[in-house]
VOROTI-799182 format. One record per residue (C-alpha): residue in three letters; x, y, z negated; residue number from 1. Coordinates in steps of 0.001 Angstrom, whole numbers, plus 500000, padded with zeros to 6 digits. Example, Ala and Ser with C-alpha at 12.3 -4.5 7.8 and 13.67 -1.06 7.14 Angstrom:
2
<pake ketor="ALA" east="512300" north="495500" up="492200" kepa="1"/>
<pake ketor="SER" east="513670" north="498940" up="492860" kepa="2"/>
//
This chain:
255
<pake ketor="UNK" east="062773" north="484742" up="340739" kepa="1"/>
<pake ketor="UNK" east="062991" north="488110" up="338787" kepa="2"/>
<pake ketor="UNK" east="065362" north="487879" up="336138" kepa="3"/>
<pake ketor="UNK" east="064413" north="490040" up="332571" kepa="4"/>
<pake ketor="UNK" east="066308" north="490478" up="329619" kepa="5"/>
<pake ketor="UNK" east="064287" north="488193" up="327790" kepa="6"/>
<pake ketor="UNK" east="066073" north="485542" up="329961" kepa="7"/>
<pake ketor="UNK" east="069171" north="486284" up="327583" kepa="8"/>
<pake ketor="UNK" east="067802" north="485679" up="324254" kepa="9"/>
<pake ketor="UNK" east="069144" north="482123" up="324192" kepa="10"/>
<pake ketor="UNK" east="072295" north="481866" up="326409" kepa="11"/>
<pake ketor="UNK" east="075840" north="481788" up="325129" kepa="12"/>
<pake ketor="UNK" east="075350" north="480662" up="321953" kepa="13"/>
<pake ketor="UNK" east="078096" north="482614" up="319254" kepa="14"/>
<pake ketor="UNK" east="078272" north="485183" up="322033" kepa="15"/>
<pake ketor="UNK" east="080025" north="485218" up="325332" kepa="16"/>
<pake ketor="UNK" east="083742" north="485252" up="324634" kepa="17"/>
<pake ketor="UNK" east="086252" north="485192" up="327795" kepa="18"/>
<pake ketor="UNK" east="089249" north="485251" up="326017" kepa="19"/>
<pake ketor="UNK" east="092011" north="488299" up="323971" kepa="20"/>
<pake ketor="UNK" east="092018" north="491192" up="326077" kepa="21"/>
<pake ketor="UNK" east="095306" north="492017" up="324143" kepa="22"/>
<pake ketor="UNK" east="097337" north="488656" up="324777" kepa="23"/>
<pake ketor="UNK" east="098826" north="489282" up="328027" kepa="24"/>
<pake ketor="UNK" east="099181" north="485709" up="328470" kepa="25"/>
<pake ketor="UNK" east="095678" north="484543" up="327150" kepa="26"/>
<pake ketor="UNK" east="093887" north="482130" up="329171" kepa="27"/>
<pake ketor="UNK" east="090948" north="483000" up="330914" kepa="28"/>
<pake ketor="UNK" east="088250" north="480919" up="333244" kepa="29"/>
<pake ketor="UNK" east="089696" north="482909" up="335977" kepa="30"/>
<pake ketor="UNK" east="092040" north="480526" up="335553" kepa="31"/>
<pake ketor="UNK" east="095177" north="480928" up="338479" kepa="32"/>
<pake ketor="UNK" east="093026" north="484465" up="339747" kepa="33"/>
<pake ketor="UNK" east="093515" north="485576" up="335906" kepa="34"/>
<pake ketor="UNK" east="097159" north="486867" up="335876" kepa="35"/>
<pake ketor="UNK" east="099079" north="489402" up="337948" kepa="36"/>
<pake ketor="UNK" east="102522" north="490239" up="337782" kepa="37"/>
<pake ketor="UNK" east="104271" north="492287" up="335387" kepa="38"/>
<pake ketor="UNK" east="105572" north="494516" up="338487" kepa="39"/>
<pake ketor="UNK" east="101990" north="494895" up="340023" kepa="40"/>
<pake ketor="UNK" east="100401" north="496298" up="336371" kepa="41"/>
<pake ketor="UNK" east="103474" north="498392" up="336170" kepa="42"/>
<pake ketor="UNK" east="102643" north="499738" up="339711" kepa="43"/>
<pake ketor="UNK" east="099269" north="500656" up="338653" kepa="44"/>
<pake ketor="UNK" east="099542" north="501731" up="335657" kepa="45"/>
<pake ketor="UNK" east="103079" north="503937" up="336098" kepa="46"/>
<pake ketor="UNK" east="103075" north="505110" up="339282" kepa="47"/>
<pake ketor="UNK" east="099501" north="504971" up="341511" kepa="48"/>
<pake ketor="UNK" east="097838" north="507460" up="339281" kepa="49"/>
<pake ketor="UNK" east="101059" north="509756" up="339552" kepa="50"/>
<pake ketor="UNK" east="101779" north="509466" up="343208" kepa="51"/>
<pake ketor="UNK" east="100201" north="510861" up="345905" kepa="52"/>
<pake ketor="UNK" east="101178" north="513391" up="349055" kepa="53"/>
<pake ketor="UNK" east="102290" north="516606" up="347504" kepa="54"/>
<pake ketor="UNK" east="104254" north="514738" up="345360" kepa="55"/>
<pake ketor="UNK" east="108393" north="514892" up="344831" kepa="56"/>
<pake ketor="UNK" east="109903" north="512031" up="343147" kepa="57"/>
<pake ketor="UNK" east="112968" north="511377" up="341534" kepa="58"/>
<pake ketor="UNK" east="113854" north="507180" up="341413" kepa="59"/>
<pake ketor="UNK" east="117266" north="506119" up="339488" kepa="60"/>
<pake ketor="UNK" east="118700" north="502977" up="340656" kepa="61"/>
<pake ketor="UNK" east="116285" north="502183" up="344025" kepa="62"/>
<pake ketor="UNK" east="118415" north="498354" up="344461" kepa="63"/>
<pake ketor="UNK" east="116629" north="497204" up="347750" kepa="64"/>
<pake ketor="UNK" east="114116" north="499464" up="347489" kepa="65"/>
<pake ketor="UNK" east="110468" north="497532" up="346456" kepa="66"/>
<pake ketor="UNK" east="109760" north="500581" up="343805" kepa="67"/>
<pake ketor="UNK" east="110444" north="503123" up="346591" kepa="68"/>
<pake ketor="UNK" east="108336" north="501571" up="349285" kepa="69"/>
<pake ketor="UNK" east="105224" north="501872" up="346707" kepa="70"/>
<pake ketor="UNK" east="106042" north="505842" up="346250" kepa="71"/>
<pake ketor="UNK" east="105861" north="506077" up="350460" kepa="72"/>
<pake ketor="UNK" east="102990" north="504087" up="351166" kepa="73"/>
<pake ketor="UNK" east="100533" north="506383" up="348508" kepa="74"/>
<pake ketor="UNK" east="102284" north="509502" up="350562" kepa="75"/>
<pake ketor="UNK" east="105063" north="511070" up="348693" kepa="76"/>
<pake ketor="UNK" east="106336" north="513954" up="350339" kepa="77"/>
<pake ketor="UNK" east="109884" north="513173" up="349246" kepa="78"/>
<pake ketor="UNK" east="112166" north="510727" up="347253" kepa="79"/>
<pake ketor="UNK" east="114997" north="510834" up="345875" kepa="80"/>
<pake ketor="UNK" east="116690" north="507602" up="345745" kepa="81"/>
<pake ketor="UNK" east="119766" north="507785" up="343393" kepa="82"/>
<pake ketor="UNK" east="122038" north="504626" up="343101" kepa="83"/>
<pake ketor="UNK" east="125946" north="503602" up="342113" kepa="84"/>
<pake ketor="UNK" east="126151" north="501349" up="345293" kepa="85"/>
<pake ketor="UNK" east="125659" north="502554" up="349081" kepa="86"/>
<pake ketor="UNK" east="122327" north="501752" up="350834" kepa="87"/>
<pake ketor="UNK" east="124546" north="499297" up="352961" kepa="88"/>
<pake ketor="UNK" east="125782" north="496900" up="350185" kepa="89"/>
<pake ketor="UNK" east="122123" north="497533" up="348669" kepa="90"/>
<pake ketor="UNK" east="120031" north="496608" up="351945" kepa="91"/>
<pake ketor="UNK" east="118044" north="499479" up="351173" kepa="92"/>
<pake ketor="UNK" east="117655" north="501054" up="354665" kepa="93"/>
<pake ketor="UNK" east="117038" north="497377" up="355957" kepa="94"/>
<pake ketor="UNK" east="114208" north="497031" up="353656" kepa="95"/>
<pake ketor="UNK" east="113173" north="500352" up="353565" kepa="96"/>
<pake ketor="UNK" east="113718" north="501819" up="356789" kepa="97"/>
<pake ketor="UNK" east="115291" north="504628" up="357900" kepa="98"/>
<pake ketor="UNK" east="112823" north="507593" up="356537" kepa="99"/>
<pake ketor="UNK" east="112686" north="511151" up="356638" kepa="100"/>
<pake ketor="UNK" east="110933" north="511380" up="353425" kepa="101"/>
<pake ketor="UNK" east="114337" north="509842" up="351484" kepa="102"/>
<pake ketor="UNK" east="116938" north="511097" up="350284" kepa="103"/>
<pake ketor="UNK" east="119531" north="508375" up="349313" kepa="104"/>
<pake ketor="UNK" east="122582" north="509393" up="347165" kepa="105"/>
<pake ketor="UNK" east="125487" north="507180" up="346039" kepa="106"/>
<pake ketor="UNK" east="126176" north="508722" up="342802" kepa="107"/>
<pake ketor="UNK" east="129104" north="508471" up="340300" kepa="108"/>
<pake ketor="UNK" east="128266" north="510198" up="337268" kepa="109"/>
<pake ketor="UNK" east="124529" north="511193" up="335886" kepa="110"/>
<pake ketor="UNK" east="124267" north="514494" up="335948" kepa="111"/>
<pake ketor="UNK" east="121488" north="514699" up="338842" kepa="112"/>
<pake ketor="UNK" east="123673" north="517023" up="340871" kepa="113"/>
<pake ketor="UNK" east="122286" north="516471" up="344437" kepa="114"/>
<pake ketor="UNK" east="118814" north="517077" up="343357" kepa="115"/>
<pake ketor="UNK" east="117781" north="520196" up="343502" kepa="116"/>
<pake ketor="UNK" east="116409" north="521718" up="340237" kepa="117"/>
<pake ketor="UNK" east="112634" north="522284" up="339206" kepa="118"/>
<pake ketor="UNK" east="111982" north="519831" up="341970" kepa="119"/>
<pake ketor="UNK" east="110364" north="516589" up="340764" kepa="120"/>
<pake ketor="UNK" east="107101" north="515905" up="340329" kepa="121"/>
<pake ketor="UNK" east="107655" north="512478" up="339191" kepa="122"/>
<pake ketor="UNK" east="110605" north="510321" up="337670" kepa="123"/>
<pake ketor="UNK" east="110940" north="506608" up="337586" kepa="124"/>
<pake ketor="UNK" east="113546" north="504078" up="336903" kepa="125"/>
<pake ketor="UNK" east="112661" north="500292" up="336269" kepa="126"/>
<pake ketor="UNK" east="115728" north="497725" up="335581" kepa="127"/>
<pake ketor="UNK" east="118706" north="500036" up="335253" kepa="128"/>
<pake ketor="UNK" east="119016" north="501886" up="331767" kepa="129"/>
<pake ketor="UNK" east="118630" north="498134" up="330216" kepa="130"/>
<pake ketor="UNK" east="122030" north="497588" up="331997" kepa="131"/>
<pake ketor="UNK" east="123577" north="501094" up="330652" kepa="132"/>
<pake ketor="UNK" east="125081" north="502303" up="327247" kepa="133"/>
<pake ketor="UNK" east="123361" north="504771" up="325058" kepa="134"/>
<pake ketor="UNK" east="125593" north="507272" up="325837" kepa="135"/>
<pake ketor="UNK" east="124991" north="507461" up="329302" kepa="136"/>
<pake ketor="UNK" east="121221" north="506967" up="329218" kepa="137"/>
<pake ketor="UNK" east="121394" north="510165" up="326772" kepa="138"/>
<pake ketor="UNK" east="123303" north="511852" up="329375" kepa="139"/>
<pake ketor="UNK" east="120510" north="511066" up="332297" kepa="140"/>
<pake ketor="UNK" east="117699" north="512306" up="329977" kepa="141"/>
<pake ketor="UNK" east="119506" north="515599" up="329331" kepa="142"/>
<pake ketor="UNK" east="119926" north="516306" up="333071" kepa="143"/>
<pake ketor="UNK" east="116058" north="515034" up="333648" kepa="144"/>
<pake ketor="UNK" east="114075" north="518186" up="332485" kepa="145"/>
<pake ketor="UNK" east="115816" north="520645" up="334649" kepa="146"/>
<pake ketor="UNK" east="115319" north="518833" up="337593" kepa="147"/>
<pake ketor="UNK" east="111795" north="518016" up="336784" kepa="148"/>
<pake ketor="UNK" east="108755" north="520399" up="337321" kepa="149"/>
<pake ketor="UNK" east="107009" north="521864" up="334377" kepa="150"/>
<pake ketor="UNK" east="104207" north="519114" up="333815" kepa="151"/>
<pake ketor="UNK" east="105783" north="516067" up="335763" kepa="152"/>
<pake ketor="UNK" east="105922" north="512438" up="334581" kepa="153"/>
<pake ketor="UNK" east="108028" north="510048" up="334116" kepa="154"/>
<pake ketor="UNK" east="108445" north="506377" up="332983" kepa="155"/>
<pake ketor="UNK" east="111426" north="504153" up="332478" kepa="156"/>
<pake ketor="UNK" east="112509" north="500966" up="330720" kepa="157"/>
<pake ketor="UNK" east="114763" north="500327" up="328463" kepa="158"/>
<pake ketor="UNK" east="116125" north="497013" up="327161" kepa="159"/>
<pake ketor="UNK" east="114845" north="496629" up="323295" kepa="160"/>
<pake ketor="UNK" east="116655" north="493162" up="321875" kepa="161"/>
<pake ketor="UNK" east="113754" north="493450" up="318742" kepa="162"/>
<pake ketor="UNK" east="110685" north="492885" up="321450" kepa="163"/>
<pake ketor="UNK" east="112512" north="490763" up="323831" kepa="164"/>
<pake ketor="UNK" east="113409" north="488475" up="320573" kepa="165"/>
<pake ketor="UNK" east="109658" north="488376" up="319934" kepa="166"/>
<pake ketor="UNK" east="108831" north="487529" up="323320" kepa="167"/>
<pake ketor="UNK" east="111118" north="484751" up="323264" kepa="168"/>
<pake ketor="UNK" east="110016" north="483128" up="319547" kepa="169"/>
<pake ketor="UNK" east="106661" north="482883" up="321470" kepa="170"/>
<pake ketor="UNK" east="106838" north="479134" up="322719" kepa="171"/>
<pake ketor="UNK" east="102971" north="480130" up="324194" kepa="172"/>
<pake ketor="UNK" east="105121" north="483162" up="326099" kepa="173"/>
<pake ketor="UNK" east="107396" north="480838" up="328210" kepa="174"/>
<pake ketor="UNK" east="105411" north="478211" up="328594" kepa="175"/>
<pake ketor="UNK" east="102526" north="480444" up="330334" kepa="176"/>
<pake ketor="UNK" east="105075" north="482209" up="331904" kepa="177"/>
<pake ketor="UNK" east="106665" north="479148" up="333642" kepa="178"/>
<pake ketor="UNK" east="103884" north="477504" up="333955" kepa="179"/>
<pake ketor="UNK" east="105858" north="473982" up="332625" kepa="180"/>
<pake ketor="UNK" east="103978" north="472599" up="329711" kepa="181"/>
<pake ketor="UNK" east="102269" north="469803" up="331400" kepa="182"/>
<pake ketor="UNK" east="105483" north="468956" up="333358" kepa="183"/>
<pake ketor="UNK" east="108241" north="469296" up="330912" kepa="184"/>
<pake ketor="UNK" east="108572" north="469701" up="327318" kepa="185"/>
<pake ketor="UNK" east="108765" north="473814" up="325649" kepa="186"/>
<pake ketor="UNK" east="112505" north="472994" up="323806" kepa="187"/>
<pake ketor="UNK" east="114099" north="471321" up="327567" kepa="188"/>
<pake ketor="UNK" east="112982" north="474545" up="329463" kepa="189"/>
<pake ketor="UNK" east="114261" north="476838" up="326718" kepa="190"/>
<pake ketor="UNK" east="117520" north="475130" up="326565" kepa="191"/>
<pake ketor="UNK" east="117199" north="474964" up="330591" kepa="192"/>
<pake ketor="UNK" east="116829" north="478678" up="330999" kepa="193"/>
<pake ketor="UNK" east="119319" north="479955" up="328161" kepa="194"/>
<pake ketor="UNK" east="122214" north="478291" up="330375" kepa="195"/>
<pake ketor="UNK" east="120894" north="479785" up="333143" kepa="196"/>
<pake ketor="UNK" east="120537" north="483735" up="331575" kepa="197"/>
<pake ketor="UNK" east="122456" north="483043" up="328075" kepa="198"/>
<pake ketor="UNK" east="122589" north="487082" up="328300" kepa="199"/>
<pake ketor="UNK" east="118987" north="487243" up="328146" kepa="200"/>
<pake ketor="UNK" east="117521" north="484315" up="326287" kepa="201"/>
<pake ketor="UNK" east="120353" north="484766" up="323507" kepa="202"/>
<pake ketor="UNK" east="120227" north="488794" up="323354" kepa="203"/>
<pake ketor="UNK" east="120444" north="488805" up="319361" kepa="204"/>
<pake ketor="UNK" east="124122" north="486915" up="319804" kepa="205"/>
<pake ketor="UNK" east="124939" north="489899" up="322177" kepa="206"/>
<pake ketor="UNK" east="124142" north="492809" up="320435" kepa="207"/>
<pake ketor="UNK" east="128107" north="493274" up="319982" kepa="208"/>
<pake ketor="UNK" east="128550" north="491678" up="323065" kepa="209"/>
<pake ketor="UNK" east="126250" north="493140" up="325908" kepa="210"/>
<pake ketor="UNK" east="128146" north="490302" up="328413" kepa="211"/>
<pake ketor="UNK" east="130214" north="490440" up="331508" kepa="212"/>
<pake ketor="UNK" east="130492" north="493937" up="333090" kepa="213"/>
<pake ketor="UNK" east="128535" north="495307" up="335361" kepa="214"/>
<pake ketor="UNK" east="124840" north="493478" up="334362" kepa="215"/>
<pake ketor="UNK" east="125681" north="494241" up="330427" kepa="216"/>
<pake ketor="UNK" east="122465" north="493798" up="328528" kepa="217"/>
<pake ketor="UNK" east="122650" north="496824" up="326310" kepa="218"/>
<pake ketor="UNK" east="120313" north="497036" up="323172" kepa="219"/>
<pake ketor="UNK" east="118795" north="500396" up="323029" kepa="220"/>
<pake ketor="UNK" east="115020" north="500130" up="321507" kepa="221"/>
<pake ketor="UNK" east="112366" north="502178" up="322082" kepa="222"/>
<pake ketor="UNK" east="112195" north="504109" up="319078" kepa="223"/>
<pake ketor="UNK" east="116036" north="505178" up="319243" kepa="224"/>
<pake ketor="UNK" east="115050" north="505776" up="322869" kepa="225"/>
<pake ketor="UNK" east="112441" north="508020" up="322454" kepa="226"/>
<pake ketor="UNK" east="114169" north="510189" up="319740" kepa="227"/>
<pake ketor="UNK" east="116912" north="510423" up="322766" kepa="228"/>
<pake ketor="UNK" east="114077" north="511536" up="325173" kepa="229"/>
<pake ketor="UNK" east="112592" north="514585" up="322253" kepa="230"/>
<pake ketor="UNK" east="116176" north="515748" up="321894" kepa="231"/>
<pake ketor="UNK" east="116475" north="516292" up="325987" kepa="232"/>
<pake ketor="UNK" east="113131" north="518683" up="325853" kepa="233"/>
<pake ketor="UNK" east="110997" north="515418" up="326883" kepa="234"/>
<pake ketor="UNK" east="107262" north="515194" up="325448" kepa="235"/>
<pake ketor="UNK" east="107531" north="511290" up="324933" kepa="236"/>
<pake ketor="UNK" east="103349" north="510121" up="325869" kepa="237"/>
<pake ketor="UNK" east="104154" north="506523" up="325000" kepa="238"/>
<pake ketor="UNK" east="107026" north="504459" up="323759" kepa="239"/>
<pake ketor="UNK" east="105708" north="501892" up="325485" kepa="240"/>
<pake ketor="UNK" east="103279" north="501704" up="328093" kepa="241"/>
<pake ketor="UNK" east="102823" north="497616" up="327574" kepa="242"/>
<pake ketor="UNK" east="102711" north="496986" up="330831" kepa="243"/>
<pake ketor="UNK" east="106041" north="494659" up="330085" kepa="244"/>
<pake ketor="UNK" east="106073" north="492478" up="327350" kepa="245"/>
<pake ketor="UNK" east="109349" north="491900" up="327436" kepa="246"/>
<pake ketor="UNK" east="111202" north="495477" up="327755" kepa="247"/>
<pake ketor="UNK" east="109626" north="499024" up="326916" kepa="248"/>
<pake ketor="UNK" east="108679" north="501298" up="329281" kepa="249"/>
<pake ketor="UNK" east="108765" north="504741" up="327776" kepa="250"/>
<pake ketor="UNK" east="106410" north="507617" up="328929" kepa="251"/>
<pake ketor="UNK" east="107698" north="510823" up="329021" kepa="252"/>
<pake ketor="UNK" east="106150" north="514756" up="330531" kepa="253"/>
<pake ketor="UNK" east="108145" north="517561" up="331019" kepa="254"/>
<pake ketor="UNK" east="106702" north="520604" up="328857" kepa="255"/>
//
């Protein structure tokens, strides 16, 4: 049977309509095949199109290690993995492995000082300025554009109580997210998870109080961010790249 277009006239009545393409959370008939992980859209959108074999990159606060492994497997030629705790208490060579491509430093300030300058092709750091005052984080962008190559990217979050408040008002948000509705009721799994991360699912009550060192919560936002970024030489691309709902990711170039 030969299909034509003519076959179309008549289906889909009101016009096929899958679902929002800007509600990160809409449903879809792809039903359990329709959602991927924050961490996996960040990974494509962030860092595959910006990392590839000739490429030097600069990674602030590595933990165990799952943001470097995705620089090694597309072929970096180097990384420098920069982080206040030792690879041992980190597990970062365990999970890692023991590579000639890395270079891991246990730093105590942020001035970049073991990387060499004009360097980088490529700077990212996911789930550590979010713990850091402004202060700091405005000391780390000052130190970035000497170290980076004229022309290199970069992309990090940043914890923004404004957006994370949305987030949380959204009683679709957590119950898509946890996938609970049909089990157990929105207001028990709020109340649930704000004993469990009162730091997180309270952030407005902690905007004087970031919490109990060293995980602080600090409030930056992505606009105060940003102007921090312009002031360090930084082109700032995107304030937020959107591939978290929760916290911005900014996107920055060095001119």
């Amino acid at each position: 049977m030969t299909k034509d277009i003519a076959d179309f006239h008549t289906v889909w009545a009101g016009g096929y309509y899958e679902g929002d393409p800007t509600d990160a959370f809409a449903a879809s008939s792809y039903l359990g095949s329709g959602y991927v992980s924050v961490l996996y859209v960040t990974y494509l959108v962030c860092i595959k199109p910006f990392v590839g074999p000739e490429t030097t990159v600069l990674e602030i606060g590595p933990g165990r290690g799952a943001w470097t492994k995705t620089f090694l497997d597309l072929g970096a030629s180097k990384v420098w993995a920069l982080d206040a705790a030792s690879a041992e208490h980190t597990g970062f060579n365990d999970y890692v492995g023991m590579r000639r491509e890395v270079e891991y430093r246990q730093v105590s300030d942020q001035t970049l000082g073991d990387v060499p300058d004009n360097s980088i092709d490529y700077f990212f750091s996911f789930g550590v300025f979010c713990h850091l005052p402004e202060a700091i984080i405005g000391d780390y962008l000052k130190a970035l554009p000497g170290k980076m190559r004229s022309g290199a990217h970069g992309f990090f979050l940043i914890a923004d109580f404004d957006q994370h408040d949305a987030r949380m008002r959204d009683p679709d948000a957590l119950d898509r997210l946890f996938e609970l509705r049909r089990y157990i009721p929105q207001r028990i799994v709020h109340r649930v998870m704000s004993r469990l991360a009162p730091f997180k699912y309270k952030a407005r009550s902690r905007w004087e109080d970031p919490g109990p060192p060293p995980t602080e919560w600090y409030h930056l936002g992505k606009t105060k961010a940003a102007q921090l970024a312009r002031e360090a030489g930084l082109i700032v691309i995107e304030e937020d790249t959107g591939t978290c709902p929760r916290d911005p990711i900014l996107h920055v170039v060095r001119p």
